[in-house]
Each structure stands twice: as structure tokens, then as C-alpha cells.
N, C-alpha and C positions, 0 to 999 in steps of 0.2 A: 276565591280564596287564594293567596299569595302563598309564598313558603317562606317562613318564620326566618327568615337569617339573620344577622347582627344590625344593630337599630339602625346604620347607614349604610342598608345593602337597597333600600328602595328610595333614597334621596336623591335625586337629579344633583349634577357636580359629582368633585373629586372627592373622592377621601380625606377628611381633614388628618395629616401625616402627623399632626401634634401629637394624635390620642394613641400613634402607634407609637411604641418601643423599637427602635431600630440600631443595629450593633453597628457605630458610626466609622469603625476600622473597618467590615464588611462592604458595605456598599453605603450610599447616600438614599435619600426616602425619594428624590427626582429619578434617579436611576431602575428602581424599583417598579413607580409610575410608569417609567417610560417603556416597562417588558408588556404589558396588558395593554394592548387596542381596540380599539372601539370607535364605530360611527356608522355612517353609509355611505355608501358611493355617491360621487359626484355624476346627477344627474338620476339616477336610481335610486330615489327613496325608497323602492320598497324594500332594498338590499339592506339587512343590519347584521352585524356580525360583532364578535368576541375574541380575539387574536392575542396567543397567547405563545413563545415570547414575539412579540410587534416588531422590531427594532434591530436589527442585525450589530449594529454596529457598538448596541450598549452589550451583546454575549461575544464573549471571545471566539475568532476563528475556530481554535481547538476546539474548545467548548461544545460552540456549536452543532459541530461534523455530527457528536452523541447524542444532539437533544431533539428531544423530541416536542414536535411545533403544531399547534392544534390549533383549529377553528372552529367558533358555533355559528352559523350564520342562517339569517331569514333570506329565503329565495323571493323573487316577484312572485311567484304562485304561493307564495305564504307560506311554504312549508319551512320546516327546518331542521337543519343538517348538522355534523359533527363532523369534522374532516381530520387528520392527522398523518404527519408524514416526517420524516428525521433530514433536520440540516436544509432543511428550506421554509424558510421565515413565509410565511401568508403576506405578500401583499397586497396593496390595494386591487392593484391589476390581477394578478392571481386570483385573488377573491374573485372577481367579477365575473371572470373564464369559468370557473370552477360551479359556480351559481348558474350561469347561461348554461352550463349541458347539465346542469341537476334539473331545470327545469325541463330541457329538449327530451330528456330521458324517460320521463313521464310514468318512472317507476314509483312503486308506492313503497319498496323496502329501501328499509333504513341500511340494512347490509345486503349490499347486493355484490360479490366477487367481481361481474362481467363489470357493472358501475364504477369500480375502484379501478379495473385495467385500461376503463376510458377515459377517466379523471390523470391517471398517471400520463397517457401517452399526448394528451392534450395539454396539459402542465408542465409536461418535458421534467420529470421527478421521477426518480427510482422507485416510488411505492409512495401510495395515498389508500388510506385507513379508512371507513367510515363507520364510526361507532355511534352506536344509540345516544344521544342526546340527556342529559341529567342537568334539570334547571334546576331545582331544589336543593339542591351541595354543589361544592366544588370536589368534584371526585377526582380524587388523586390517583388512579388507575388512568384516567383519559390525562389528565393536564402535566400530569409530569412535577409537579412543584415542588416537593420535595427533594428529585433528585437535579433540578435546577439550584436549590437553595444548595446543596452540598458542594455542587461545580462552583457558582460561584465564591463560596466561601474560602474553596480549595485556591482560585484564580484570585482570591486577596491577599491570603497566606503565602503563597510564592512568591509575590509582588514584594511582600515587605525582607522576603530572606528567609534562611533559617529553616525549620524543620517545624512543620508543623503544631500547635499546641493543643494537643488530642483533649486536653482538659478542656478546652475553650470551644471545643466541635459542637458535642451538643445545644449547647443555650445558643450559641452565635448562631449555627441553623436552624434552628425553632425560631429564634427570630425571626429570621428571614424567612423561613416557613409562614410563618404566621403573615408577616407584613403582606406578601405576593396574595396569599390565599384568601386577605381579609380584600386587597384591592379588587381582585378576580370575580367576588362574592359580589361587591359592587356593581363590576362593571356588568355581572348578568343578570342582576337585580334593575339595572335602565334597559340591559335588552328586556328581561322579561318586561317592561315599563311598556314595551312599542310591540309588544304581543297585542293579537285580539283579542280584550275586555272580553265580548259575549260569548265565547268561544270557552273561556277561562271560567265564567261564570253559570254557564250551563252545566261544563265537565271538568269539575274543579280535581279533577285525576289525568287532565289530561299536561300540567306541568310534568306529573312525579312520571308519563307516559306518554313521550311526543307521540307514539303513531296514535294516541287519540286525538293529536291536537294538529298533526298533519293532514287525517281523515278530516275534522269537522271544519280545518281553516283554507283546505285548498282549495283557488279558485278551480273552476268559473261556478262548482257544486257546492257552498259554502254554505247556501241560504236552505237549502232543501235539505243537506244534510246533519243542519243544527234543528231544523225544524223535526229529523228522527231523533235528536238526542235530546228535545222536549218532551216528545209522544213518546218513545218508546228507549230511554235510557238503556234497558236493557238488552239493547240489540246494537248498541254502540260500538261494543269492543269484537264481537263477531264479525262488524263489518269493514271493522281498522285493521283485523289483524290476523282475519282465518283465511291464510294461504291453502290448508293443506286440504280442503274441499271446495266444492260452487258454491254453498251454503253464503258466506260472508261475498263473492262476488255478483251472486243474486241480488242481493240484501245491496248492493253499491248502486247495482245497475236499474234498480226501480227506483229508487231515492235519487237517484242522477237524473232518471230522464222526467222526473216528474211525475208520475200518474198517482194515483190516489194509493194510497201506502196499503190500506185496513184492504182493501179489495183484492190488490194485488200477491201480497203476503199470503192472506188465507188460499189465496188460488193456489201460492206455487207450496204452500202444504198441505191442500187439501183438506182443509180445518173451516169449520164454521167461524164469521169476524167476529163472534161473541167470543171464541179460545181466545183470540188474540187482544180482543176489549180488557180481557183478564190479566195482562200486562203492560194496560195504556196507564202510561206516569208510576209503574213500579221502579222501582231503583233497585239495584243487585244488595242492599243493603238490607233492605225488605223482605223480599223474594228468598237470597239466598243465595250467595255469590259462587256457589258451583255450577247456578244453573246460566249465570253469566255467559260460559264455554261450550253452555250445551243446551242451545233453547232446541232445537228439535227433539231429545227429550221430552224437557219440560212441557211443549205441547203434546206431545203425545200422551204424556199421562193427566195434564187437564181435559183434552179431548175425551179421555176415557171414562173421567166423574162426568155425573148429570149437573146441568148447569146449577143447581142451586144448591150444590156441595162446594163449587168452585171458591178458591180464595179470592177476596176483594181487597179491603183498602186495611184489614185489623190486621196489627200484624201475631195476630194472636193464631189468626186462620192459616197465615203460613206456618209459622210453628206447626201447629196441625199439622199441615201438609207435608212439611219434609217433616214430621216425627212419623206419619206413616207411610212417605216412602224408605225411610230406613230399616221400620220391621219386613217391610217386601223385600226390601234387599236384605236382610237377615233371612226371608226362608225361600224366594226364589232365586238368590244371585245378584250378583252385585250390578247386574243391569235391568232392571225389571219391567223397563220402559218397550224394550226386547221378546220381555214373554208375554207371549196372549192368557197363559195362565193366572198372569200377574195381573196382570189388567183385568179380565174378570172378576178376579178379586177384591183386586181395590173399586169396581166400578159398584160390588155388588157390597161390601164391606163399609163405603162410604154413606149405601141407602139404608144400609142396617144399623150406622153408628159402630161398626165394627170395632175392634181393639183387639191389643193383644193377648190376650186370651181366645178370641175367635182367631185370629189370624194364625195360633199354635196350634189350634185344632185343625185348620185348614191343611199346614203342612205335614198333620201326625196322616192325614188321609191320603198323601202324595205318594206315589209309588215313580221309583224313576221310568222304570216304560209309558207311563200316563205322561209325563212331562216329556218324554220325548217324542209319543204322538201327538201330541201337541204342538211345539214344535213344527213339529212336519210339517204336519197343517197350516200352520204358521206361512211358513217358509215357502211352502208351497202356492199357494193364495199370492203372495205378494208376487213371486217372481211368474205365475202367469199370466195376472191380471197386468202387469209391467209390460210381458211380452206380446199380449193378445191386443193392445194398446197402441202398441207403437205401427207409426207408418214410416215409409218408405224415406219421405221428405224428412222426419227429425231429427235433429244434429243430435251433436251428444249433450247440448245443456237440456233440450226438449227430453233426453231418454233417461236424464239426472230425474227434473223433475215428475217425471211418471212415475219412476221408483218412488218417490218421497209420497205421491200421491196415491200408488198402487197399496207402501203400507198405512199409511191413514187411515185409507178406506178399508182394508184389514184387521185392522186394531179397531179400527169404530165397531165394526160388526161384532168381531169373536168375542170382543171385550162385553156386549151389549148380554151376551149368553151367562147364563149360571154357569158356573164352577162345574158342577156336575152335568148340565146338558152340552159343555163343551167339551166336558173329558166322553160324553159318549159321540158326539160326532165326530171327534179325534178317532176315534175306534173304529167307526163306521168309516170313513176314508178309506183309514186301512185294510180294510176288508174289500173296499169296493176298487180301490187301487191295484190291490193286485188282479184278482177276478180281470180289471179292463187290462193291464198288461197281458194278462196269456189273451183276452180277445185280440187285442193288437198284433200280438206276435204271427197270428195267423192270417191278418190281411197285407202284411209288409212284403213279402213275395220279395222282386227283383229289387225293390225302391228299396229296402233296407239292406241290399247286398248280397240275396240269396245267391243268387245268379251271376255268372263272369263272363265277361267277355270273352269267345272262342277264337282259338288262333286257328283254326284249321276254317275258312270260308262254308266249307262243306265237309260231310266225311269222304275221305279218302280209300280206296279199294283198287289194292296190291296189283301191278300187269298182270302176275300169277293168276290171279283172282282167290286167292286163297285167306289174305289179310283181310279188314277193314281197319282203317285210323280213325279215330273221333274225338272229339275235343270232351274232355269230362269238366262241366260249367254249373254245375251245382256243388253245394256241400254235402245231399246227397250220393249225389252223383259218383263223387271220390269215395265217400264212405263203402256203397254196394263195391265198388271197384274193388278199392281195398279188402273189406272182407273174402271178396270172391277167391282174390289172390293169396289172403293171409300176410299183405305188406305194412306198411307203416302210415297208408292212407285211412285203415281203416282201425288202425290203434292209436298210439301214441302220438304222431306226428299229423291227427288232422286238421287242429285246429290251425296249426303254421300253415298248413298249407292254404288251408281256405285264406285267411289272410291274405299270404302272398299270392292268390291268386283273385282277391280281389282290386288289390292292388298293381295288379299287371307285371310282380316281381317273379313269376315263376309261372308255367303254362304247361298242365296237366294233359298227357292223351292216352286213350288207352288203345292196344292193340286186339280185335277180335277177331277170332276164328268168324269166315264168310256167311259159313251158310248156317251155322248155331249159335252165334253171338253170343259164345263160350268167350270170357276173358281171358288174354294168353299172357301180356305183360303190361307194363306201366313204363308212360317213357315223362321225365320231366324237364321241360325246355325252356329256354331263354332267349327274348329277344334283345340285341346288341345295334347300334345303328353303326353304320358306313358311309362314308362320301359323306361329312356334314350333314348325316341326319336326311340324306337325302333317299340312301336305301336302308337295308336292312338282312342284318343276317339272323339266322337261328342255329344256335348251336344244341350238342345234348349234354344235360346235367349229369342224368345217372337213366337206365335205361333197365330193368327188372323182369324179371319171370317171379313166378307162384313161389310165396318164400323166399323172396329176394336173390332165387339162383338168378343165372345166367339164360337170357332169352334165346329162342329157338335162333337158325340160320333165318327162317322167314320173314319172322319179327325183323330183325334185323333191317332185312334187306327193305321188306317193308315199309320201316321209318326213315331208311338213307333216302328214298326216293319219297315220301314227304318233304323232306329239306330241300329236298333240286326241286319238288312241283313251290314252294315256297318263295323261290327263288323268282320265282317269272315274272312279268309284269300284273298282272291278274292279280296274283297274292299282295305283292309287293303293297298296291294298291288298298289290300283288304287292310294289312296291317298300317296302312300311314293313318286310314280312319279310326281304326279298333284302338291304337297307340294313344292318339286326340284322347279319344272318346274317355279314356282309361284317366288321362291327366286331367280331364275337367272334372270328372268325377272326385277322383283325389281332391282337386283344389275346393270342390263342395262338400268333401266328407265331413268336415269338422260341422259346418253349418245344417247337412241334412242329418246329423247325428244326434244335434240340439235339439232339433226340430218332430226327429222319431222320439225324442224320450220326452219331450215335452206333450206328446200327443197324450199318452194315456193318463198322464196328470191329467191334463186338462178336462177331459172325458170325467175323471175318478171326481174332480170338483162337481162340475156342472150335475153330476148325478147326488154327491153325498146334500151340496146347500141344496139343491133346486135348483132347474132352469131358469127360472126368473128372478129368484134371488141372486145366482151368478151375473143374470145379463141387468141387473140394477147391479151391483156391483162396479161391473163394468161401464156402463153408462156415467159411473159417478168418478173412475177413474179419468177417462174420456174426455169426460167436463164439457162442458157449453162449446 
């Protein structure tokens, strides 16, 4: 299907200039002719282009410097482009340059910023434009014509003398408006002529839409991926035109290389190929042009009906279908594809013949805590079954589609439950969820941070013999300290401290009486490195007795001679390891943090489904 333009916009030849009206004080209808170019390159047939004004020497100098001068043109890889740049006329040569790095560039946007700054510097032009392509008008936003008609009208009026005759502006430019706009219509009425036929006739949206028609026409992938836009129309534009996820570069990269489309698909959603049978030769016209933008979606809530609810070929069935995903989105929210609630519902609503009337009862029985245990469970199921999945080798398109497959397999299940035996496993989680976190909490010990690294190698015991020094390397530990003393370790200030001293930013010691192991003060220290990190000092932060007085002489003298035994090579040594030990830790924190809170989820699943039900689960995210 063409686009309807005026009866000689798809007639091979010129314009017959008879049928036009042309203000013969204005310009002449050859002059007119001669601003619109059009051919191919010599030697490069598969170069066709639309050059618009052609001819430098028929626009005035002046004129020119203001106007702005556009191209459409077909590259050798078939695609095609729009170029636009002010005060440099497209020629031949130009074209050609401009087509060779569209092609070398091997980008698939039509506007691409870094594209236009390598088009300019290679064309030796101040600035080149590339705008989306519009075959079905002459859009006077891209070509300028308009404000061409009014320059040159302006550059007749001067010629003849005199002061312009403002009476005579409009009709004289509409003329000439017209004439230019009707030639233009033409000349892309023979480009579109030397388009690809099958291309145009399978995806007759792909004129009013080049990046559909640069998707299905670019070599060397032309034949595989007209052969998706037979079988699967509706996966066309997701795969022309979704940057902003893998979803549409998936969808490129199996249609490129060949392999069997139904197999491949269903694998990277995790969907039986009978989901996907359910949209072989649907048309967004059919189906439901919102789900155009969002077939992941769309399978997910056919995944969710039993297949003999599914829509076929009536489009009476689709109707059905989006009139009852609209009451889900009426009482679960405007994504319902999302909620395991939702799905339930419609899984169990679809075997009942449900409607709205059941569907109001359903949400008169909702409580928001039920929907957000749900939820949970939701949420929870997919990102472990995602996590427990992945191996070491997966890049990130491999840890894309796990996810996609982890919720399938999520939604196939909860969805498969009653309404109400979902909302009591939801419950059950929760119950069982916590219950495993306090179990957890009690076997995490050192691995989840109980315990710090000690700055002191051993404890330390005063020449006097009257001190001991000891490193306090629990959160315990600080706390009895604290309390014993009545300081800030053991109130307000312990959670900072444990922090910073698992983090190696602050280093706890307490001072005790020898032979009672009575607490006497609390000293808090810092390590600082020296000589590039090659030695190491310890200075003192703040240094306390009982009640934050002021510690004994003993104390004292006690911790000065910690810092000189610190000092020696011995220590020196302890601290370059314990320092290490401190930074790899940190640089794992984030990942063994994921990894502790991930634990008793995981536990809380495996007990609330079943162990075998989780590890089918699993096996199904997994996949062959």
C-alpha cells in the first residue's frame, strides 16, 4: 500500500509544469524543477536520494548562507536516511561520502548525536541533522519549502525595484509553495518507486515508519527478518525500535542468526511455543495495538489462562480478552501482568467464565496487607530463583534472560493457585520468613561482621605489671566494656562504633586492672600510614575512664607504651596484614551482604512451596 499523494506523485517523469499555476514574475517552472534532485550515483545503483534545493547556483548566495538543505537518500545496505544541514547544497559527491560512513557505522538509529558529529567532520560542514524520514508528505518541518518560497519571492521583488508588494506576498508564495511541494511529492513518489516491493507489502506502516522499513530492508538480514514480519507481525516494531531494554535486541539477534524462531523465543521467555503459537500471523490490529510495546506482558498473562481459554483467530476472543484485562486493571492496578494476585485470578476467573460481578467480589475481599504478602512472595520467588540460577560464566544478556525466565516460571506457578490458597501461602512465608531470619541471625557469627579485626597482635601487659591492653573485637565486647564504665560504648554511641570498627575506621582497646580484669578505661585509636603506605602510625582519638572522667596515670602510661610496642617491626607487620584483610573485606561487603540477606529468603521459600516443588522450580528456570 502506497500513500495516497496527488495523481502524479507515482508516475515515472517529470511533472507536467502545464497543470501547475506558476507566478511567472516569481520564478519560471524550469527554475523551480531545477531546486529538487533526484537519481543515483554513477556506478552505485543502490544509492537513490531526494535533494532538496539540488542546484546552488539557481538559490542566491544570500539566500543560501539561511537555507536549509536536506537529503533523503537509500544507502547500499538499503536503509534510509534523512540528512539536513544549512548553506551546503547535497551533492553528488557529498551524497556518496555521507552514504559510505551511514553504512560503515552500522548503527541502527535514525538519530544518533555521535553519527551527525561524524557525518559533519567528514563532509567538512558546520553541522548535519539526521531526522526521521517521512515518505507519505512532504513535511514542511524537514524540507524547508515554505520558507524557500518566501526568500525566493523576496529575491524577485528586489530584482524588479521598489518596495515590496505586501498585497501580492501571499498568493505569489503559495504559488510557489505549492509548485516546489507538488515537484518534491513527485520526486519521492519515484524514490518510494525504487523501495522494496516485499518489504512495503508485508509492513505497509513501514512507509509512514522507516525504522520499520530500515529493520526489515537491511542487508545481509533482509530475508529472515521479513520472514518475522510474516509469522509474527506483532513482534516487528519491538524489534525495529526497543532500545531502551535486551527484549527488542534479542528478538534481532535470533532472527539474524537464523535458528528456528518458535523454539528459540519461547526459551528466552520461558513460555510453552503453544503461548507463542497464540500470536503466529496476529496483527497489532487484531490483538490490540498496546500490546505492540509490550509483548512480554501480553505473554505473561496468556501464559496464565489454560490453553483453551487462550485467544485465536476471532477477533471477538480478543475483545474478550483486553475487556478482561481492563477490569484487572480496574481492581489490581494498572499493571496486573505484575501481580501474582492478578493472575490468579484471571487464571481462575477465565475457568469459571468469570465477569464483572465476580471480579467486584473478588476485590470487595482484598485487604491491602493480603496484596502486599503477596507481593512479597512474588518478588521474592523471582529474584531468588534468578539468583540461585546464575553461574559464574553468564554475561549480563545470560543474567537478562534468567530474570525473564525466573518470572515466568513464577507466574506459571502462583498464578496456577486459587485466589485464596495463594493468599494463605502468602501468609505462610511470612510467618516462616521471619522464624528463618532469627534462625540465621544466630549462625552468621564472624562472616556477617560479628567480630573485627584486632589491632593489638596479642594483649599487651604494662612493664609495671599492673595494666593489661586488649583489643575489644566484638559488638559484645564494646557493649560489657561500655556498660562496665558507664561510657558511650555501651549507650548511645554503639552502633557507630561497631560500624567503624568493622570497617577498620576506628580501633577499640580497653585498659584492665592485671590481676581482676576490672575495667579501668577505654582508649579509641586510629591507624594513619607513613612512607607511602609502607609503614604505619597509631595515634589516640579520645582516651576515657568510668564516666568519661579522665584516666588514671597508669592507664596512661600504659597505652603510651602500646604505641611504641606498635611501632616495631613485629607489629608493624601485624598491621600491613590486618590493614589487607580489612580492605577485601570492605570491597566484599556489598556482595556478602546480598548474599547474607538472600540466605534466609531462600530457606523461608524452600520450606513454605516444598523442597521439591522449589527445586522443579528451579530446574525449569535452569532449562535444558
Amino acid at each position: 500500500m502506497l500513500p495516497a499523494f496527488a495523481n502524479t506523485t507515482y508516475r515515472r517523469g517529470a511533472v507536467d509544469l502545464d497543470e501547475i499555476q506558476i507566478g511567472a514574475e516569481v520564478a519560471e517552472g524550469e527554475l523551480l524543477c531545477g531546486l529538487v534532485g533526484e537519481g543515483s550515483g554513477e556506478g552505485t545503483s543502490e544509492l537513490a536520494w531526494v535533494s532538496f534545493p539540488a542546484a546552488v547556483n539557481l538559490v542566491p548566495r544570500q539566500l543560501l548562507r539561511n537555507t536549509a538543505c536536506c537529503a533523503l537518500l537509500k544507502t547500499a545496505d538499503g536503509t534510509l536516511w534523512m540528512l539536513r544541514t544549512v548553506g551546503h547544497v547535497w551533492s553528488e559527491a557529498r551524497l556518496a561520502k555521507a552514504a559510505e560512513l551511514l553504512v560503515a557505522s552500522r548503527t541502527r538509529r535514525l538519530i544518533d548525536p555521535l553519527l551527525e558529529k561524524r557525518l559533519s567532520r567528514a563532509l567538512d560542514v558546520a553541522q548535519v541533522t539526521a531526522v526521521r524520514p517521512v515518505l507519505d508528505r512532504v513535511e514542511d518541518a524537514h524540507w524547508g519549502v515554505r520558507r524557500l518560497a518566501i526568500g525566493l519571492w523576496m529575491e524577485q521583488s528586489s530584482k524588479r525595484g521598489g518596495q515590496p508588494d505586501a498585497g501580492r506576498l501571499a498568493a505569489e508564495v503559495e504559488s510557489v509553495e505549492r509548485t516546489l511541494a507538488a515537484l518534491l511529492r513527485a520526486a519521492i513518489g519515484r524514490f518510494v518507486d525504487g523501495l522494496e516491493a516485499e518489504v512495503i507489502s508485508i509492513e505497509p506502516r513501514s512507509l509512514a515508519d522507516t525504522r520499520l522499513y530500515n529493520f526489515l530492508a537491511a542487508a545481509p538480514a533482509r530475508r529472515n527478518r521479513l520472514q518475522l514480519a510474516a509469522t509474527f507481525p506483532l513482534l516487528v516494531r519491538t524489534a525495529a525500535t526497543d532500545d531502551r531494554t535486551s527484549l527488542g535486541a534479542d528478538i534481532r539477534r535470533v532472527v539474524d542468526a537464523g535458528v528456528p524462531l518458535l523454539k528459540a523465543l519461547s526459551r528466552r521467555w520461558g513460555v510453552a511455543p503453544a503461548v507463542l503459537r497464540c500470536l503466529r500471523h496476529r496483527t497489532p490490529d487484531l490483538v490490540g495495538e498496546r500490546w505492540e510495546s509490550n509483548v512480554e506482558a501480553l505473554l505473561t498473562l496468556l501464559d496464565a489462562l489454560p490453553a483453551e481459554f487462550r485467544p485465536g483467530e476471532d477477533p471477538a476472543q480478543w475483545r474478550d480478552f483486553n475487556g478482561l484485562i481492563a477490569l484487572a486493571e480496574a481492581t489490581f492496578g494498572p499493571h496486573p501482568w505484575n501481580s501474582a494476585l492478578a493472575l490468579a485470578w484471571l487464571r481462575h476467573s477465565a475457568r469459571r467464565r468469570g465477569n464483572e460481578s465476580s471480579l467486584a467480589q473478588t476485590a470487595a475481599d482484598l485487604q491491602p496487607a493480603v496484596v502486599a504478602e503477596i507481593d512479597a512472595l512474588h518478588r521474592a520467588l523471582i529474584e531468588t530463583l534468578a539468583a540461585e540460577s546464575l553461574t559464574p560464566a553468564d554475561d549480563a544478556v545470560s543474567c537478562d534472560a534468567l530474570t525473564i525466565r525466573a518470572r515466568t516460571t513464577a507466574d506459571r506457578y502462583l498464578s496456577g493457585l486459587a485466589p485464596r490458597r495463594l493468599t494463605e501461602l502468602a501468609a505462610r512465608y511470612r510467618r516462616v520468613l521471619a522464624q528463618t531470619r532469627a534462625d540465621v541471625a544466630g549462625e552468621r557469627g564472624v562472616p556477617a561482621g560479628s567480630r573485627f579485626w584486632p589491632l593489638l597482635p596479642e594483649e599487651y601487659r604494662s612493664r609495671d605489671g599492673s595494666r593489661r591492653v586488649v583489643s575489644l573485637t566484638s559488638r559484645q565486647a564494646l557493649n560489657r566494656h561500655g556498660r562496665a564504665l558507664d561510657n558511650c560504648l555501651g549507650n548511645s554511641h554503639l552502633a557507630y562504633y561497631t560500624t567503624a570498627s568493622q570497617r577498620g575506621e576506628a580501633f577499640i582497646v580497653g585498659v584492665l586492672e592485671a590481676e581482676s580484669d576490672q575495667p579501668l578505661s577505654t582508649a579509641e585509636l586510629r591507624v594513619e600510614t607513613v612512607d607511602l603506605g609502607l609503614r604505619f602510625t597509631v595515634r589516640v582519638v579520645q582516651h576515657s575512664a568510668a564516666h568519661n572522667l579522665r584516666p588514671s596515670a597508669r592507664c596512661r602510661t600504659a597505652l603510651a607504651e602500646v604505641l611504641a610496642w606498635l611501632s616495631t617491626e613485629g607489629c608493624q607487620q601485624h598491621l600491613r596484614t590486618g590493614l589487607r584483610a580489612i580492605v577485601e573485606r570492605r570491597w566484599h561487603e556489598q556482595r556478602g551482604r546480598s548474599e547474607a540477606e538472600r540466605l534466609p529468603i531462600a530457606r523461608a521459600l524452600r520450606r513454605t512451596v516444598g523442597e521439591q516443588r522449589y527445586e522443579s522450580l528451579l530446574n525449569a528456570v535452569r532449562g535444558p
